[in-house]
N, C-alpha and C positions, 0 to 999 in steps of 0.2 A: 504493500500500500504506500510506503515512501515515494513511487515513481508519483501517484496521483494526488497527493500532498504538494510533492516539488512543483507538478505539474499549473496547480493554483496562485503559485508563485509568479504566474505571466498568465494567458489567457488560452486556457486549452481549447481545439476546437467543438468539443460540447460545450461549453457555455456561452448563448447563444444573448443572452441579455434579456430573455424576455424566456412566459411560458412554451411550449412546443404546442402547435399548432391541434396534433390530438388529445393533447389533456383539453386542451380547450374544446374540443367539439365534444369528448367524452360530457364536460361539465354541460356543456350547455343542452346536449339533447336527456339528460340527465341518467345518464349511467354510474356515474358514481356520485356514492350516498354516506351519510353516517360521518363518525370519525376518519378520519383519510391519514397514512401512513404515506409518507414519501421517500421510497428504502434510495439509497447513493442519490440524494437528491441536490449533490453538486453545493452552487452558491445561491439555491433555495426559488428559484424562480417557476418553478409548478407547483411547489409549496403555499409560496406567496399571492398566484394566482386564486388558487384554491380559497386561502383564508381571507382573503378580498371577498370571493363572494360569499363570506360564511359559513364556510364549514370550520371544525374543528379540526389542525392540522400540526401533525409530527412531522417531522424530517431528518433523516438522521444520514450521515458520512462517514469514512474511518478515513477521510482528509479533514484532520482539525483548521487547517488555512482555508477551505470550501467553506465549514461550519462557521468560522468567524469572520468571515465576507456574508454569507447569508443571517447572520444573527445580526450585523450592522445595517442590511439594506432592509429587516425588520424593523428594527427602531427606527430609520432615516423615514420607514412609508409609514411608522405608527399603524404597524399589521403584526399581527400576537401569531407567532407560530413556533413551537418547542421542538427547537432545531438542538443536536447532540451528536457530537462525535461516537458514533457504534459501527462494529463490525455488524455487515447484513448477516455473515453467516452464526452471529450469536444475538437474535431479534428476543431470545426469550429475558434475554439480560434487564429490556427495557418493562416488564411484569407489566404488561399492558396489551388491550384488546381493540381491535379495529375494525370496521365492515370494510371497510377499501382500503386496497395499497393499491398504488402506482410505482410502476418502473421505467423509467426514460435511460436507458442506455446503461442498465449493469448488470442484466440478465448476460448478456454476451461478453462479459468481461470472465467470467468464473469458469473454470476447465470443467473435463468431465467426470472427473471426482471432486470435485468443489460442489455441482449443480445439485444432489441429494442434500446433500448439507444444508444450501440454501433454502431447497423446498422444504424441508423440515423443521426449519430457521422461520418461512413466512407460514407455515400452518397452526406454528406455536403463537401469532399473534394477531392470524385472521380467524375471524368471528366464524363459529359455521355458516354460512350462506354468502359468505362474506365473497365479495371479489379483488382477485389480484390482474391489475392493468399491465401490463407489458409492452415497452416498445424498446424492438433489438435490431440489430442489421438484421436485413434479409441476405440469404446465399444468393440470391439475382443484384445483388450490388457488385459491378466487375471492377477487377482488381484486386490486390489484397492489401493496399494500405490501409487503418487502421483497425479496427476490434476485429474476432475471428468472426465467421457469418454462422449465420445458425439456419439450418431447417427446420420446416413444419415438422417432418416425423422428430426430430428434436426435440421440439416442444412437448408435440404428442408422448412421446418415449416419456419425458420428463417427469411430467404434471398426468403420470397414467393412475398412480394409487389413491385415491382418498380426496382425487379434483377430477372436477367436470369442465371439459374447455367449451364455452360459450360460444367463440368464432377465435378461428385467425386468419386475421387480411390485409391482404398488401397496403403499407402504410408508406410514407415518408419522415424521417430522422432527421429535422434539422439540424446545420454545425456551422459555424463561421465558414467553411472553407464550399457551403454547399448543401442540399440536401440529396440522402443516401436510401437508397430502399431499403423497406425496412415491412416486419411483421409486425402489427398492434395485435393482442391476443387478451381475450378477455375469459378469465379462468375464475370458478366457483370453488371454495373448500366445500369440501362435503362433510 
């Protein structure tokens, strides 16, 4: 996690300045409800959007310099969100319950023995019925410069025991440098 510490240190290209395009359509057509968990949620800007329009909202990093850039552009916009430095793959740490998480760009950062971990990590603090939002590179983004790409059956493979995937569909991942194809994938704890 040093690399994405350091990386806050200048302007990595997911930090976009603003919320991503599908947390915003998620919020507005209203898909996600309740308390709202924002797992790697960077320097807080789907967080922030979030508790703008009212929801109750966590955010959490294991980049302490992400955590205190988005805990300053809280107080700067007088917007309440309990932002903290955590590992996503230890979410039971935080002894707290959620109906929504949202994930913008850290599903695809965790190998394939990291990925049980995590889903075991987000079923310890998603409510049953609750949904976890996903947005990762898609495998149809060419090239292989940054995150590794993920598949549907990936997904599928992943979130196979104890989750019901909702949909996944082809989305766009905004970054400074451009937007990258990408899966939105809307998954139910059971």
């Amino acid at each position: 996690m040093n690399f994405f510490n350091s990386a806050y240190k200048g302007s990595p290209p997911w930090d976009i300045g603003r919320p991503q395009k599908e947390i915003i359509r998620l919020a507005e057509e209203g898909e996600i409800g309740g308390k709202v968990l924002d797992v790697g949620c960077g320097t807080g800007e789907n967080a922030l959007y979030l508790a703008h329009l009212g929801f109750k909202v966590w955010g959490i990093d294991a980049a302490p310099s992400a955590i205190k850039t988005a805990k300053e552009k809280a107080k700067k916009r007088g917007t309440i969100v309990n932002f903290l430095v955590c590992d996503a793959l230890k979410l039971q740490l935080l002894q707290n319950k959620f109906e929504a998480i949202i994930d913008s760009g850290l599903f695809h950062v965790f190998s394939d023995e990291e990925r049980p971990v995590f889903t075991a990590s987000l079923y310890s603090v998603l409510c049953p019925g609750g949904r976890y939002f996903m947005l990762c590179f898609s495998e149809h983004e060419p090239g292989s410069f940054g995150p590794r790409r993920v598949t549907q059956a990936e997904i599928r493979e992943t979130f196979s025991k104890g989750w019901k995937i909702n949909y996944i569909r082809e989305a766009e991942l905004e970054t400074t440098l451009g937007t990258v194809k990408a899966w939105l994938s809307s998954i139910t704890r059971l």
